[in-house]
C-alpha positions in Angstrom: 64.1 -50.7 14.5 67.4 -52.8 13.6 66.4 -55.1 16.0 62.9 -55.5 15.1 63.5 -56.3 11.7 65.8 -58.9 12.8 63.1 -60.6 15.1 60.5 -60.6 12.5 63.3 -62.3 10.2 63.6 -64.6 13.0 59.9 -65.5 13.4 59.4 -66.3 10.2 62.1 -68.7 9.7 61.2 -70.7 13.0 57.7 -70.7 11.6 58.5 -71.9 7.9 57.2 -75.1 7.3 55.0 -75.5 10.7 51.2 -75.9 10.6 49.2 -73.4 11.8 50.2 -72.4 15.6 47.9 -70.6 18.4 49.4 -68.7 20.7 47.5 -67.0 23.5 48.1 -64.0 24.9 46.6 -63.9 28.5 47.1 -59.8 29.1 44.3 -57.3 28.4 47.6 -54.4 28.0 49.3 -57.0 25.7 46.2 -57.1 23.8 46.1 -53.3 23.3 49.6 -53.3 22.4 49.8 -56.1 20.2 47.3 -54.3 17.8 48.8 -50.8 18.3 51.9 -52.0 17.8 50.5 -53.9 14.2 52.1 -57.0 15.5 49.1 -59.3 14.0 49.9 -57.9 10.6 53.4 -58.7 10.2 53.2 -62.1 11.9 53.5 -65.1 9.2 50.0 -66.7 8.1 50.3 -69.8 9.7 50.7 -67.9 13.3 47.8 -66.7 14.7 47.2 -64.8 18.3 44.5 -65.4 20.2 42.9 -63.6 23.0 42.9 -64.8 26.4 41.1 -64.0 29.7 42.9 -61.3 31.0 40.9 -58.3 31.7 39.9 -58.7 35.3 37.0 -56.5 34.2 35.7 -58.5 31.8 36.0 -61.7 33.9 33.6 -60.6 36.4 30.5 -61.8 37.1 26.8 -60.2 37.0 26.2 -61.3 40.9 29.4 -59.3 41.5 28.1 -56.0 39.3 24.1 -56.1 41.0 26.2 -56.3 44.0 27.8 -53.1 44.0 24.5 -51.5 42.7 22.4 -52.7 45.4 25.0 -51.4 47.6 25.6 -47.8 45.2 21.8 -47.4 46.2 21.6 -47.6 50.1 21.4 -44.8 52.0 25.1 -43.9 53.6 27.0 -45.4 51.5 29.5 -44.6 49.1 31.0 -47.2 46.3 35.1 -46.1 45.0 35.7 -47.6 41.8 37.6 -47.4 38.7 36.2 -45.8 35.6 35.7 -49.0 33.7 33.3 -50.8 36.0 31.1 -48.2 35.7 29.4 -49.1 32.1 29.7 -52.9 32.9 26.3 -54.5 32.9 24.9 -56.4 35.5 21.9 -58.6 35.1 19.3 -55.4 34.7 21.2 -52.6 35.1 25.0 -51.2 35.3 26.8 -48.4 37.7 26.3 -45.6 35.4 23.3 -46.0 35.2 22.3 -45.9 38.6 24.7 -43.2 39.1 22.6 -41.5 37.1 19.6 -41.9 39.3 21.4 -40.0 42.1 23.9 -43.4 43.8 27.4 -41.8 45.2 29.8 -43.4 42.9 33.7 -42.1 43.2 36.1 -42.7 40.7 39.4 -43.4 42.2 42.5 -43.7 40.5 44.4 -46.1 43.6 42.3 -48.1 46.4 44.8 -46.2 48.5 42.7 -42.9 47.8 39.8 -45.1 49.7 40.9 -43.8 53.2 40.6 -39.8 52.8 37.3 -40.5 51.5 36.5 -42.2 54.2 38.2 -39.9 56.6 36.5 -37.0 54.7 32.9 -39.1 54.6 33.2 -40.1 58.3 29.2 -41.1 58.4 29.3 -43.0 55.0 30.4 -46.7 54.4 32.9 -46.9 51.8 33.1 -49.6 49.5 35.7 -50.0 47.3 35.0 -52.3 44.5 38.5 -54.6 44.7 38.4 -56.1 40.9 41.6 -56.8 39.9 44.4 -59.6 39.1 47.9 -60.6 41.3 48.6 -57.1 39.6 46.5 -55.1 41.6 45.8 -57.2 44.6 48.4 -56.4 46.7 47.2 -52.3 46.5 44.2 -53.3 47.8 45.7 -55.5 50.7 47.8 -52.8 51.5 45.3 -50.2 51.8 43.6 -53.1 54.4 46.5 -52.7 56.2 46.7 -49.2 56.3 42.9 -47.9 57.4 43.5 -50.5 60.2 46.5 -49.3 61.3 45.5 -45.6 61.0 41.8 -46.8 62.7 39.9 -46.0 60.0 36.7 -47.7 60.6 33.8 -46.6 57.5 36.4 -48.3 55.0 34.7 -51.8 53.3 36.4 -54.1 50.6 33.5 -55.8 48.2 36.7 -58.4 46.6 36.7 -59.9 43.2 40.4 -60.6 42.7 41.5 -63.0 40.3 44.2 -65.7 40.2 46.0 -66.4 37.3 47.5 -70.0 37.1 44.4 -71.7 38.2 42.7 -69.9 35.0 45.1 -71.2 32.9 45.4 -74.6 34.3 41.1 -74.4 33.4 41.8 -73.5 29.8 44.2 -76.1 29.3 41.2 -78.9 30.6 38.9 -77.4 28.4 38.5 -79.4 25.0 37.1 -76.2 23.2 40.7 -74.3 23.7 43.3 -75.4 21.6 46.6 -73.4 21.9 50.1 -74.1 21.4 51.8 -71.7 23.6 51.2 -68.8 26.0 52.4 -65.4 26.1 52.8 -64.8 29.9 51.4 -61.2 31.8 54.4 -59.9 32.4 53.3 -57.6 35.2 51.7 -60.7 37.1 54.8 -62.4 37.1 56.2 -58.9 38.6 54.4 -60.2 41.7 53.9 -63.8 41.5 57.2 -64.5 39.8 58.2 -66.8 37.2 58.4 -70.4 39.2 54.5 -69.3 39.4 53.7 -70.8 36.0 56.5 -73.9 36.2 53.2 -76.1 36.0 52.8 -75.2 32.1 55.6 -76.9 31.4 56.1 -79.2 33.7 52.3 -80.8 33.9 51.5 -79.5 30.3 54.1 -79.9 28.3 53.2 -76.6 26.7 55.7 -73.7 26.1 55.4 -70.4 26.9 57.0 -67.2 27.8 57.0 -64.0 29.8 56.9 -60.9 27.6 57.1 -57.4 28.5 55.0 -55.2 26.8 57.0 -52.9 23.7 56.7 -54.7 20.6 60.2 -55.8 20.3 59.6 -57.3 24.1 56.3 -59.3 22.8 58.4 -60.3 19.0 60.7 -61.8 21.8 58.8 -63.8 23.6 56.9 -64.9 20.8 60.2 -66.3 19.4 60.8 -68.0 22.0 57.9 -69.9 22.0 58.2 -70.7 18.2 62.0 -71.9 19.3 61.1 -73.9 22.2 58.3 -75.7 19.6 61.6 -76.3 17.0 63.8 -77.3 19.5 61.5 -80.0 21.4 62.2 -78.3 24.5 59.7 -77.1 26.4 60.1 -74.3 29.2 58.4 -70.9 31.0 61.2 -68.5 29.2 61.4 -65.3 30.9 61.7 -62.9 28.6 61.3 -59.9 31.0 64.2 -60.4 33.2 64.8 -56.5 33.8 61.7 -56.7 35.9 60.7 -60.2 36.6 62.0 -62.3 39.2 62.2 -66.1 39.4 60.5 -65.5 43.1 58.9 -62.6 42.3 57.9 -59.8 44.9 58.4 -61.2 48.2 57.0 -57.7 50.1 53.9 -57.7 48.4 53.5 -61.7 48.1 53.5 -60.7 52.1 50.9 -58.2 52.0 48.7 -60.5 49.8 49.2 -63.4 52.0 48.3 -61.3 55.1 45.3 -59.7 54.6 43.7 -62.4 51.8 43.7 -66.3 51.2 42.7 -68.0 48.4 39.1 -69.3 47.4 36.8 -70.9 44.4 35.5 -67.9 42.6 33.3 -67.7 39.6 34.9 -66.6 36.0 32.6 -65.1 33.0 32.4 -67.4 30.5 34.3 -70.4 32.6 32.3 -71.0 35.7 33.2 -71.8 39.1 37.5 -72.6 39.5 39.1 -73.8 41.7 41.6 -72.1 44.1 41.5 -69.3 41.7 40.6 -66.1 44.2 41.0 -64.3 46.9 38.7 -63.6 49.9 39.8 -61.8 53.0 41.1 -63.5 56.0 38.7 -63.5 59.5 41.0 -61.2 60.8 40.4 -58.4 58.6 36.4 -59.6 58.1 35.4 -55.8 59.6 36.5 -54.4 56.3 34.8 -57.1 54.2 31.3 -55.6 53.5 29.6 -58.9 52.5 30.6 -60.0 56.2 29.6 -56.9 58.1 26.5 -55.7 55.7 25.4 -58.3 53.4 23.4 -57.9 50.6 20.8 -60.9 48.8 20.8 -60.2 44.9 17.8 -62.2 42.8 20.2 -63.9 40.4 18.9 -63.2 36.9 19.5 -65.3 33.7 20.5 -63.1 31.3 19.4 -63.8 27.7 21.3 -62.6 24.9 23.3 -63.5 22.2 26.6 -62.1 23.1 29.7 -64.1 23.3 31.6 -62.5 25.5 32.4 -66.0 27.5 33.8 -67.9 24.5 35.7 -64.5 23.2 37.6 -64.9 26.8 38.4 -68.4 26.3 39.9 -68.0 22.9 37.1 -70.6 21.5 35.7 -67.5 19.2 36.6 -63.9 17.7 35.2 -60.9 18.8 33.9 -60.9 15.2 32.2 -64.2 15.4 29.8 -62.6 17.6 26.8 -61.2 15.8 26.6 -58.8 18.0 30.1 -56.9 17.6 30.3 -53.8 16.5 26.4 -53.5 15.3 24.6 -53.2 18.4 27.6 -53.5 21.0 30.0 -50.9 20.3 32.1 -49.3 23.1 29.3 -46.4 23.9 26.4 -48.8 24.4 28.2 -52.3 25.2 26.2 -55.4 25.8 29.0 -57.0 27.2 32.0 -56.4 29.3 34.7 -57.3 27.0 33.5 -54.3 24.6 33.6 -51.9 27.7 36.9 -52.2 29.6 39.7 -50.2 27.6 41.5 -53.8 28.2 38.1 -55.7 26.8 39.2 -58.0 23.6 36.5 -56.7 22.1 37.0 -52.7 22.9 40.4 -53.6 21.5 39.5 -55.1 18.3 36.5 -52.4 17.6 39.5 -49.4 18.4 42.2 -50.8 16.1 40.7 -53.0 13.6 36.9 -52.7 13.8 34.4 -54.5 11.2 37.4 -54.7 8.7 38.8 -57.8 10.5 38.6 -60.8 8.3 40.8 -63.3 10.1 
């Protein structure tokens, strides 16, 4: 508690005397834990967190969600996920629902648990639906590895993993986003290490800073950043060296590299990046459904007035959205950021709901 107290002293005497600075934490769990931890309330006034896109949920796209649901409803087949794509709605409908209906749906708790259901469901096709960040990547590459090697043949990946840096490097051409610092995912720099986000400071000139995710870790790393603002020197501080490595993992860097390369992949709310995915490798394209079983979706143009999109750029508050908290609330969500338990807005309905005024 000592040391708290002494950071909070410390963040408000760097910020004394600044305008108002935006710092944007790009971590779903940091999220959560910056508003259970009641970090917002005991920051200064003229610092102010913003919310960032990372909930690999929330990111995906409607194409991806009518996917999985056209392939939930074929005969033989079997879709693994985890429990939070299952109320995320696609363009008509969403997985619950059509679990509803009678679709074999699994909930799995690793991608890993993928190959004893497929080597108890030899005559189904399993798909596993592989959403996810650097974070989680590698667990899905690894279970590639691992049905292959163990000739598991019923096992499919339908992929939607996310890069990180290339998202960033979007939001900082985007003339709607205006930040003065990042807080860094510290578990993405786990795998991709720190050199990974170099180009903030070297092509941005913007500061920022891994954080772990206890309170006192995130007060750290957000003192950091207000330093590296007073002291004109700008830098990637790594404020989570007990776990993160200027390389990062090299073992699962491997894995990742092995089984996936990177690709142009479509964002919620941002549209079509660059070199910001994964898709798998030819050599591995018998466990990538889309290449062995494709599926043609009718893509549908969803009108509604949610704001899901500009909540994940930082352009707009959950409760700018007239929708929040009304008629999206976590147990009927219009959109995906109110239904992932890493969603901005699942986070600000939990621990701050309609009372927010900032």
């Amino acid at each position: 508690m000592a040391d708290t107290f002494k950071l909070i002293k410390k963040i408000s005497r760097l910020a004394e005397g600044k305008r108002k600075l935006r710092f944007m934490e790009v971590c779903g769990t940091h999220t959560v834990a910056i508003f259970r931890s009641g970090i917002r309330q005991i920051l200064p006034e003229n610092i102010e967190l913003v919310s960032g896109p990372g909930c690999p949920v929330c990111v995906t796209n409607d194409d991806y969600i009518d996917k999985a649901i056209a392939y939930a409803r074929r005969k033989n087949f079997i879709v693994a996920t985890f429990g939070d794509m299952l109320k995320v709605p696609g363009s008509r409908t969403s997985l619950a629902a059509v679990q509803a209906e009678g679709a074999k749906i699994q909930i799995i708790y690793s991608p890993l648990d993928c190959i004893r259901l497929a080597q108890d469901n030899p005559h189904k096709k399993i798909i596993f639906l592989a959403v996810g960040f650097e974070t989680t990547a590698p667990t899905a590459a690894a279970t590639v590895l691992a049905a292959k090697a163990q000739g598991v043949k019923n096992l499919f990946m339908l992929s939607a993993q996310k890069l990180v840096p290339p998202a960033l490097k979007f939001l900082l051409g985007d003339e709607q986003v205006k930040v003065d610092g990042f807080l860094l995912p510290g578990h993405v720099a786990v795998v991709i290490g720190a050199k990974a986000f170099k180009f903030l400071a070297e092509d941005f000139r913007i500061p920022s800073a891994i954080g772990g995710f206890e309170a006192d870790e995130i007060l750290t790393a957000l003192a950091s950043l207000l330093e590296q603002i007073d002291g004109g020197k700008v830098e990637v501080a790594n404020d989570y060296r007990s776990v993160v490595k200027a390389e990062g993992n090299l073992a699962a860097q491997k894995i990742l590299a092995q089984v996936y390369e990177v690709a142009d992949v479509e964002w919620r709310g941002m549209g079509k990046i660059s070199a910001s995915g994964l898709r798998m490798r030819k050599e591995f394209s018998e466990f990538d459904i889309e290449q062995v079983e494709p599926v043609i979706i009718e893509r549908v143009e969803k009108k509604t007035a949610c704001r899901c999109g500009e909540v994940l750029r930082g352009v707009v508050k959950p409760t700018d959205c007239p929708l929040f908290g009304k008629v999206c609330q976590p147990l009927h969500a219009i959109g995906p950021c109110m239904v992932s338990v890493e969603g901005v807005c699942a986070a600000w309905f939990k621990y701050g709901g309609n009372n927010f005024t900032w």
